[in-house]
C-alpha positions, 0 to 999 in steps of 0.5 A, spaced: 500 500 500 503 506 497 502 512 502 501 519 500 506 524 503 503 530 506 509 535 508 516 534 507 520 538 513 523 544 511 531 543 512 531 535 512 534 530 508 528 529 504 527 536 502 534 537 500 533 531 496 527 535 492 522 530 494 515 535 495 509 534 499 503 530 494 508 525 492 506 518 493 512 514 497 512 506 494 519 504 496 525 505 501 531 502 498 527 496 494 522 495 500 514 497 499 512 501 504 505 500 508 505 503 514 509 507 519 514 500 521 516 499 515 517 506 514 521 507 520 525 501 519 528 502 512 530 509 513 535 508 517 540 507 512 545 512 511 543 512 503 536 510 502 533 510 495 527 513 495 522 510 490 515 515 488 510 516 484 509 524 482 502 527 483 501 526 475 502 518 475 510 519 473 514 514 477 521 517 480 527 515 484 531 519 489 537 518 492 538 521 499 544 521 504 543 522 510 546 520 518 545 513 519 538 513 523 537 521 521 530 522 520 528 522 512 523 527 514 517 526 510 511 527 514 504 524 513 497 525 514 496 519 520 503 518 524 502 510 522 500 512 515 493 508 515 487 507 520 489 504 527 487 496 528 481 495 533 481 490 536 476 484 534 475 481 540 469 482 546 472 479 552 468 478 558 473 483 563 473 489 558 474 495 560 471 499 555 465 496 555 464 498 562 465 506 561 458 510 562 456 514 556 458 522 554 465 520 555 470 523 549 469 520 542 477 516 543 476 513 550 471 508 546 476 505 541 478 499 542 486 498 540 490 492 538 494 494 534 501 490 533 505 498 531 502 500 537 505 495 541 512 496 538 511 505 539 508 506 545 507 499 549 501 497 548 498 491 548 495 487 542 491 480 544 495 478 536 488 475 534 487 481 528 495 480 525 495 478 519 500 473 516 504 479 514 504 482 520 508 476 523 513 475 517 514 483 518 515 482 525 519 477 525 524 479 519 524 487 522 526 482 529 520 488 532 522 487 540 520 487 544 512 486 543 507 487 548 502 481 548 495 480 552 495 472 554 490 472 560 490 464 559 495 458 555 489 454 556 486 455 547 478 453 550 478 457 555 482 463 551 475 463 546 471 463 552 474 469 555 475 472 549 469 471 545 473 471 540 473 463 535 481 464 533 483 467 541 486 461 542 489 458 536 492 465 535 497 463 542 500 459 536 503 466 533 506 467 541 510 462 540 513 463 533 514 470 535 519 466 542 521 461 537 524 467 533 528 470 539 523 477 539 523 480 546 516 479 549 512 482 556 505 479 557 500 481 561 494 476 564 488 480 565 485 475 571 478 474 574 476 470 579 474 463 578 476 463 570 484 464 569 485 464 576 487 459 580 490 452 577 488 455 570 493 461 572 498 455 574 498 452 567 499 459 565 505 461 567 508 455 567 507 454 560 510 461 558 516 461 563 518 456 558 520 460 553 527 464 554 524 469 549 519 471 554 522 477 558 516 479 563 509 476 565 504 480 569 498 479 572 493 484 574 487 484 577 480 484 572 478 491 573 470 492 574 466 499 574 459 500 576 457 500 569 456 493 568 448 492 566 447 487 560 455 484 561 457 477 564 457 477 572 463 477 574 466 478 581 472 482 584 479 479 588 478 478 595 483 478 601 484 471 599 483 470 592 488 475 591 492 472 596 493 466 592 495 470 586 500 472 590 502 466 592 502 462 585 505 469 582 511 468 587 512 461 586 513 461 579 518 468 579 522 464 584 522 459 579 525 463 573 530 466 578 532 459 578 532 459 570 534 466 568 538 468 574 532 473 574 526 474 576 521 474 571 513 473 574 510 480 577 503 480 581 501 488 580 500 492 587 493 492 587 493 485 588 498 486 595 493 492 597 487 487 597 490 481 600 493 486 605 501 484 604 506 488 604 509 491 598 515 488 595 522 492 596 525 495 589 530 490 588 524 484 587 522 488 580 529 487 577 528 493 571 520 494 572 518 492 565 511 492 567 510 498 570 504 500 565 499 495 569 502 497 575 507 492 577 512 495 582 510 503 581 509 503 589 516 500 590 520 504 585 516 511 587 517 509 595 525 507 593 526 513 588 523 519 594 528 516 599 533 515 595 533 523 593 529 527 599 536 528 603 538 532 597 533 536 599 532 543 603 526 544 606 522 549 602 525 558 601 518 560 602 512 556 608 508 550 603 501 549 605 497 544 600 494 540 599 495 533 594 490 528 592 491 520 589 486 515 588 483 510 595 488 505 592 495 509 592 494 514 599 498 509 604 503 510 600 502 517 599 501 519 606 507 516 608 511 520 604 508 526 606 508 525 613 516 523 612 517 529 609 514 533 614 518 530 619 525 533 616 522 540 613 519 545 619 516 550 614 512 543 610 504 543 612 500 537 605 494 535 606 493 528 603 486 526 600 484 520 597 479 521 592 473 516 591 471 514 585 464 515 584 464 516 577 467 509 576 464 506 581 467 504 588 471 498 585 475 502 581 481 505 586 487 508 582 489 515 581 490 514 574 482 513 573 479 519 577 475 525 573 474 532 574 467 531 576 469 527 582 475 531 584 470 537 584 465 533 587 469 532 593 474 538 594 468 544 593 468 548 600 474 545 603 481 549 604 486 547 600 492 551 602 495 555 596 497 550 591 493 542 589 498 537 586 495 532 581 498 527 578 499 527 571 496 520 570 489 523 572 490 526 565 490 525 557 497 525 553 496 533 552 495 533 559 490 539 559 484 534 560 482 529 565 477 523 562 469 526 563 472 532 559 473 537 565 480 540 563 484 542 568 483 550 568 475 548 569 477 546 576 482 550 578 478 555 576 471 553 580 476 551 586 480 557 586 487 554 587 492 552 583 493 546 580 500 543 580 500 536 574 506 532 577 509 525 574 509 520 577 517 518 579 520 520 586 524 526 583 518 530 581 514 529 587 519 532 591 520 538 587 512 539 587 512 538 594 518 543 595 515 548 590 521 548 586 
């Protein structure tokens, strides 16, 4: 499939080289172009044949040298150069088919897209790829790739997936192993379906392959938003216990295989089972800090790590900080140690509830304006109210009910303050820097 090129940037390779906007790309180096992968990959060449098709039908060669892995330069309509692949599956657990209506258009797509995976992270269920894609996988050796198994087990797959091909697509996992591609898998559990001796089986048939670089299990996350869907039931302090402890087990078994370890439950499953969270060296390099495995451990370590470098504040701090129900012991410790070491420090700690949502939903990253307003109008919130920035999207003006972060400020007459979500930016909010 040939793609149009929508602009060229001015000073760029491909500009010196005359290549015009409206000009069709067909070729990089002999190899035709789909789609932003093969783009990215074939221009890394420090000379790279550029094969055209003008505006009038006319084809053209064009020779352009350049830096190796310097950008050509050519600019397209999409930033993958088609249409994102949505995902053709209608799991049990989806998330999005648990989002109340009037959300944002965006919020309601459905994405599994093997590009994505590779650009951005995301995961891809591989049950949409087509035998083009795997060969382009494999021969571009794309790592690592983000897969979601939720289970080994093909019949059980199909059921949880609503999908006829969800379990003979696992086949494509393997080839993609046998190839020597890096691959994190994440397995969405639910009780009574892929736990237990099906979570077992689960890793014991992954952890087999050298190639398989992480496996997380995350709990199934249910809003208040079910009507009409499959009933399903939420993790208890046992049921996550025995996650937890089948989770351990396997990881201690790839310490002994790979010298590392290898099998991640995420942090809510500690919260729930009521255990203590691990300490930062359990998660070896944090892969899978995505689905919430090992963030809790990695901002605990990184604030102790930094605050001695730390002053107390030029100026008296008096503010107030907000976090979802499931991070705020967390956060309140970190606070309070703080105050303990800065005389001129005062924060209040609140854990937002998510109403929006449902009371079952307790990570930060999912609260909306309209809870945050809800719960903080009338209340003395200092000079300044910090937030995370997982509360927002990518532009970070925008929490996901739509209610941008100036309509907030506003209405609470405060300040707001987005942070990241690492030890460092927090102490430097906190501190006011």
């Amino acid at each position: 499939m040939a793609v149009v090129i929508s602009g060229v940037e001015a000073g760029s390779p491909a500009a010196k080289a005359g290549i015009l906007s409206g000009e069709t790309l067909l070729e990089l180096n002999g190899n035709q172009i789909v789609d932003v992968l093969d783009y990215r990959f074939y221009q890394n060449e420090r000379a790279v044949e550029v094969k055209l098709l003008s505006a009038d039908g006319n084809e053209r060669t064009v020779n352009v040298k350049k830096g190796e892995y310097d950008e050509l330069g050519l600019l397209f309509e999409t930033y993958l150069m088609d249409k994102q692949h949505s995902c053709r599956n209608k799991c049990i657990f989806c998330f999005i088919d648990q989002l109340p209506e009037g959300l944002r258009e965006s919020l309601y797509f459905k994405d599994d897209d093997s590009r994505m995976s590779f650009l951005f992270g995301n995961y891809i269920t591989l049950t949409n790829l087509t035998e083009h894609e795997i060969e382009r996988i494999i021969k571009l050796h794309i790592s690592p790739v983000n897969v979601s198994v939720h289970t080994t087990n093909p019949e059980l797959r199909v059921k949880m997936m609503g999908n006829r091909f969800a379990g003979q697509s696992l086949d494509i996992l393997w080839r993609i192993c046998k190839a020597g591609i890096k691959v994190n898998c994440q397995l969405v559990l639910v009780p009574g379906y892929n736990d237990g001796d099906e979570l077992r089986r689960s890793f014991g048939d992954l952890i087999k392959h050298p190639s398989i670089a992480s496996i997380a299990c995350v709990p199934v996350g249910l809003t208040g938003h079910r009507d009409g869907l499959c009933k399903l039931e939420p993790f208890n302090k046992q049921t996550a216990a025995d996650v937890i402890d089948i989770a351990e087990e396997f990881g201690a078994k790839t310490v002994e295989m790979y010298g590392e370890r290898r099998v991640f439950a995420a942090d809510e499953f500690y919260l729930t089972a009521e255990r203590p969270m691990p300490e930062a060296d359990f998660y070896g390099d944090f892969l899978q800090l995505e689905n919430g495995v090992g963030m809790w451990a990695m901002l605990k370590s990184e604030v102790e790590e930094a605050i001695d470098d730390y002053d107390a504040p030029k100026i008296d701090r008096n503010i107030t900080l907000i976090t979802g129900e499931a991070a705020y012991p967390l956060m309140r410790n970190i606070v309070d140690n703080v105050s303990k070491k800065w005389h001129n420090f005062n924060c209040n700690v609140v854990a937002i509830k998510n109403n929006f949502f449902g009371g079952r939903i307790t990570v930060t990253g999912l609260l909306t304006g309209t809870d945050i307003l809800e719960q903080l109008k009338g209340q003395y919130l200092g000079t300044e109210l910090l937030i995370s920035s997982s509360m927002l999207r990518h532009e970070g003006d925008m929490f996901l009910d739509s209610i941008t972060v100036e309509e907030v400020e506003k209405q609470l007459n405060v300040k707001i303050t987005v942070v990241e979500s690492d030890g460092w930016s927090l102490l430097d909010a906190l501190n006011g820097i």
